[in-house]
N, C-alpha and C positions, 0 to 999 in steps of 0.2 A: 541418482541421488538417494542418502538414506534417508526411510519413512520412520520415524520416534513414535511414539504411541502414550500418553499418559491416557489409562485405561479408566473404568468408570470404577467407582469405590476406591479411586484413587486420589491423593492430596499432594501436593508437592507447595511449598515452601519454601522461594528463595529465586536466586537468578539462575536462568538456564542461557547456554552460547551454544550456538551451533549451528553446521552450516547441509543442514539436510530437512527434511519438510518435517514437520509435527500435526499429529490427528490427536487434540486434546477432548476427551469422552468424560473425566474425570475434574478435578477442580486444581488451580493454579494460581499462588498467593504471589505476585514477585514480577519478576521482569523475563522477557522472553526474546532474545535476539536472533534473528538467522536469515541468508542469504536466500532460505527458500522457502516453501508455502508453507501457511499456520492454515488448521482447518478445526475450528472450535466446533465440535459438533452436538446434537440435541439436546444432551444432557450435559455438555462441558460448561463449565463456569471459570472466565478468569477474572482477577480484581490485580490489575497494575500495569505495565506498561509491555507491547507489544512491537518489535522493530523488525520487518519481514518485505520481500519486496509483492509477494502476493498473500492473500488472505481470503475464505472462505466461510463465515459464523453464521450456523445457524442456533448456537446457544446463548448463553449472555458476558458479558463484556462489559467492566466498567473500568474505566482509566485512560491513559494516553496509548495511541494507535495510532500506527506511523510505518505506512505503507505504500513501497516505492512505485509498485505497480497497477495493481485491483485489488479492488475490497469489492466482495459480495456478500450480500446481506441478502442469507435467506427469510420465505417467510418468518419462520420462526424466531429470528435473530433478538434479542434485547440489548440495544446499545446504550454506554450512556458514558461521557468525559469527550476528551479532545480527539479528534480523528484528525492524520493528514492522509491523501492517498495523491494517487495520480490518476487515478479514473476510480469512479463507486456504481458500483449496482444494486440496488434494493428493488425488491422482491414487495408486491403489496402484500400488506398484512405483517411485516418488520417493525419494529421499535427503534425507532434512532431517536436518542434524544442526547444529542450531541454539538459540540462546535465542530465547523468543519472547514478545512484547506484545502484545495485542490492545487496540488504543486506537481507538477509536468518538471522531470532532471531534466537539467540544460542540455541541448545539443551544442553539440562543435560548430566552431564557426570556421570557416574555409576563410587563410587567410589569403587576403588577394595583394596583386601587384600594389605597388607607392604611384602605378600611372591610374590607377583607380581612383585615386582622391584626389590626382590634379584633375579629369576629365570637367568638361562642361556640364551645362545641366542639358544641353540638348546630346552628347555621347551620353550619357546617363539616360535619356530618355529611351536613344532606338540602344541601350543593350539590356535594359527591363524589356522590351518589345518583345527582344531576338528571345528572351528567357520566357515567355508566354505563349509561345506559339509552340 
C-alpha cells in the first residue's frame, strides 16, 4: 500500500480521497478519507473530519473521527469532537476530550436451515450444548 506524506511546514486545505496510508507531520484543514492507516504525528495538526479503517495520533485532532478499526492515542495525542472507532487505545498522559462510539462492523450471519426455527426448545437446547463443547 502507498505511504502519502504531508510534510512539516506544510498546509493543505480541502478534501483528500485515497486509498493508501497517510503520515500527516504538517497541518490539514478539511476532510481525509482512506481505506488505509492515518498517522497524525508530533507536530501534525488536523481540524475536520477523518474516515480511515486504522489511525495512530500522536499530534492534535479536532473534528469528527470515524475509524473502522483502531485508534491509538499516543501520549502526546490532543483530541477533541466526535470519535467512532472499533477498538481505542490511549496511552496515559493523552488528551481526549471527546464523545465517543465504539461500533464493532457487523459479522455475517450464517444462514441456517427453516428446520431450525421449527425445532423444540429442548433440540435447541442439546445443539447450543454440541456448540460449547
Amino acid at each position: 500500500m502507498e505511504r502519502n506524506v504531508i510534510a512539516k511546514n506544510t498546509q493543505i486545505i480541502g478534501d483528500i480521497i485515497s486509498e493508501g496510508d497517510f503520515r500527516i507531520d504538517g497541518k490539514l484543514e478539511g476532510s481525509l478519507k482512506t481505506t488505509g492507516r492515518v498517522i497524525i504525528g508530533a507536530g501534525g495538526d488536523v481540524k475536520g473530519t477523518i474516515n480511515s479503517s486504522n489511525a495512530d495520533i500522536e499530534g492534535t485532532f479536532s473534528g469528527q473521527l470515524n475509524v473502522v478499526k483502531t485508534l491509538t492515542l499516543k501520549a502526546s495525542a490532543n483530541i477533541s469532537g466526535d470519535v467512532v472507532v472499533g477498538k481505542l487505545s490511549i496511552e496515559p498522559g493523552a488528551t481526549f476530550n471527546a464523545s465517543c462510539a465504539m461500533k464493532v462492523p457487523p459479522k455475517e450471519i450464517k444462514k441456517e436451515d427453516d428446520k431450525k426455527g421449527k425445532q423444540t426448545k429442548e433440540q435447541q437446547k442439546k445443539s447450543r450444548k454440541k456448540a460449547f463443547k
